[in-house]
C-alpha positions in Angstrom: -58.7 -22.8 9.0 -57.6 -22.8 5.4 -55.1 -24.9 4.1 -52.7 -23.4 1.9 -51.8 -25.7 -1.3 -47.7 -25.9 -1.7 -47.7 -27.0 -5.6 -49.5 -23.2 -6.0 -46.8 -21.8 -4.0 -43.8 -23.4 -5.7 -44.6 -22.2 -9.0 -44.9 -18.9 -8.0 -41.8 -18.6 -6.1 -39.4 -19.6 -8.6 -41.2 -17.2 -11.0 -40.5 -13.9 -8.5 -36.9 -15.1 -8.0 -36.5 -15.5 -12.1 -38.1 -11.7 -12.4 -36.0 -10.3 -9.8 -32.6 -12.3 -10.9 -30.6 -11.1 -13.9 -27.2 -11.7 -15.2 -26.1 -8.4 -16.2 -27.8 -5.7 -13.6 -26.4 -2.7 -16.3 -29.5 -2.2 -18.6 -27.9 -3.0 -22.5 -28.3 0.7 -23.6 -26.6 2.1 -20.2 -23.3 4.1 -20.6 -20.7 4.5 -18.1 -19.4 8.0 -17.8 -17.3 7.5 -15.3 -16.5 9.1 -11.4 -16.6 12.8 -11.0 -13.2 14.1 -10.4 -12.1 15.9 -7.5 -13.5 18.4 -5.5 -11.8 21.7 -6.2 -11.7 23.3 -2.2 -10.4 26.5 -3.0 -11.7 28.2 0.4 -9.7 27.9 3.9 -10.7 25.6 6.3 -13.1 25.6 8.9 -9.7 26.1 11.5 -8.4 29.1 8.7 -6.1 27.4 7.4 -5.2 28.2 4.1 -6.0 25.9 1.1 -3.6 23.3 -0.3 -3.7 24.8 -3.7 -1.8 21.9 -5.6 1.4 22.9 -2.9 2.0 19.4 -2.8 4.8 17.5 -4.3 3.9 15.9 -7.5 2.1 12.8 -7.9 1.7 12.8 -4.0 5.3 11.9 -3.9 6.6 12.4 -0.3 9.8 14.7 -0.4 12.9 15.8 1.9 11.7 17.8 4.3 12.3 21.7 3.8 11.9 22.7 7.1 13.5 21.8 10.1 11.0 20.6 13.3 12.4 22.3 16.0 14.2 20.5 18.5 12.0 20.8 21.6 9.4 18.4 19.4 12.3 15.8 19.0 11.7 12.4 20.8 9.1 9.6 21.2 5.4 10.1 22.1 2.4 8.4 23.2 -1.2 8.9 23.2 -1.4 6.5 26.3 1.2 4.8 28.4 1.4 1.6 26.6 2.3 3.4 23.7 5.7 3.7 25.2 6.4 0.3 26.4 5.1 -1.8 24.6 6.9 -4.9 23.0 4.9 -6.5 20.8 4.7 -3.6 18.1 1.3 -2.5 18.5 2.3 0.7 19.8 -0.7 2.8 17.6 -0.7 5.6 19.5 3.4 6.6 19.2 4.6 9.3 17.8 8.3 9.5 17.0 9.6 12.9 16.2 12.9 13.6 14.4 15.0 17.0 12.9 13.1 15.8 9.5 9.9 13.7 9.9 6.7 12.5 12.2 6.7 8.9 11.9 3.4 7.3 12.9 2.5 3.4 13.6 1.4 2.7 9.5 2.7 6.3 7.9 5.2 9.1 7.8 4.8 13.1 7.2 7.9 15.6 6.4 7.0 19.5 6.3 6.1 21.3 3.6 7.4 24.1 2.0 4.6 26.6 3.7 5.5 24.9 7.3 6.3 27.6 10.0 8.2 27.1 13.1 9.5 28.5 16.3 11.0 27.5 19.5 8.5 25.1 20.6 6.0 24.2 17.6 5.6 23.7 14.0 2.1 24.1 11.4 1.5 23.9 8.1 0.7 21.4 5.5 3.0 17.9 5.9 3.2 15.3 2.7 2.4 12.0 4.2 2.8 8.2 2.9 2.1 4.9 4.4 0.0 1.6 3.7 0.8 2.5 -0.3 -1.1 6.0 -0.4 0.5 9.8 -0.3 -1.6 12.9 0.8 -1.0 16.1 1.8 -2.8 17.6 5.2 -2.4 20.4 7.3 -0.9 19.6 10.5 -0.1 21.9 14.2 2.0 20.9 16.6 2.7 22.6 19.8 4.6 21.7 23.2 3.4 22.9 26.1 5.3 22.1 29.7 5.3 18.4 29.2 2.3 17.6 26.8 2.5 17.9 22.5 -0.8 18.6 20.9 -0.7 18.0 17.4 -4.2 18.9 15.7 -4.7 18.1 11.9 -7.9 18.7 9.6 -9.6 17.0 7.4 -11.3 15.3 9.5 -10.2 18.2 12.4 -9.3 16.7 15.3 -6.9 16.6 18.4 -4.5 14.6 20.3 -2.1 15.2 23.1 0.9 13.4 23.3 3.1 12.6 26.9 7.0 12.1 26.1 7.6 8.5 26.8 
């Protein structure tokens, strides 16, 4: 068996940590040009939705809500039981409806302008805030007997709702 001498090995260490080490990781002549702005989706959406269009309020500012959510939608929901009767404030999944707003666990979302109603649902893009961010997303909700589905894009996805 060969023996393997550590002063040799030493040495060479420390010199492949110095060569792969460096202060500044930018090379000196590097410029910075920045992030690329954002993407320009001018297309509906994979559910035909149509595009936002700069339709929301400026500056991502939430605003009053233009449209009324019809009264059927009013009340407190929950994506499981607990969500309903809870006491410790951890109630993720409610959803608390009102003449005016959705008000989630960390956000709220008033209708747009564009928002469309009837008897027993609402769609159309809602201007949200909440944890110190404003967007604007395209939101469906519909009652049917005694379940709300609300389904919202970018991501798409869907939830139903029980009324607690």
């Amino acid at each position: 068996m060969r023996k393997v001498r550590l002063p040799l090995i030493a040495p060479m260490m420390i010199v492949i940590v110095a060569a792969c080490s460096s202060r500044d990781p930018v090379a000196n002549g590097a410029n910075s040009v920045g992030l690329p702005g954002p993407v320009n989706d001018t297309g509906p959406s994979a559910l035909g939705e149509p595009p936002d269009n700069g339709a929301s309020p400026a500056n991502g500012a939430v605003s009053a809500a233009a449209v009324t959510i019809p009264a059927a939608l009013h009340g407190r929901w929950g994506l499981t039981p607990a969500d309903c009767t809870t006491t410790r404030g951890d109630a993720k999944g409610l959803l608390v409806i009102s003449a005016g707003e959705l008000r989630f666990y960390e956000s709220r979302a008033v209708p747009g302008n564009d928002a469309e109603t009837d008897g027993d649902s609402i769609n159309g893009h809602f201007n949200f805030t909440g944890e110190g961010q404003n967007w604007s997303k395209f939101e469906a909700l519909k009652l049917s007997g005694a379940k709300l589905t609300r389904t919202e894009t970018n991501p798409a996805a869907s939830f139903t709702y029980a009324k607690c």
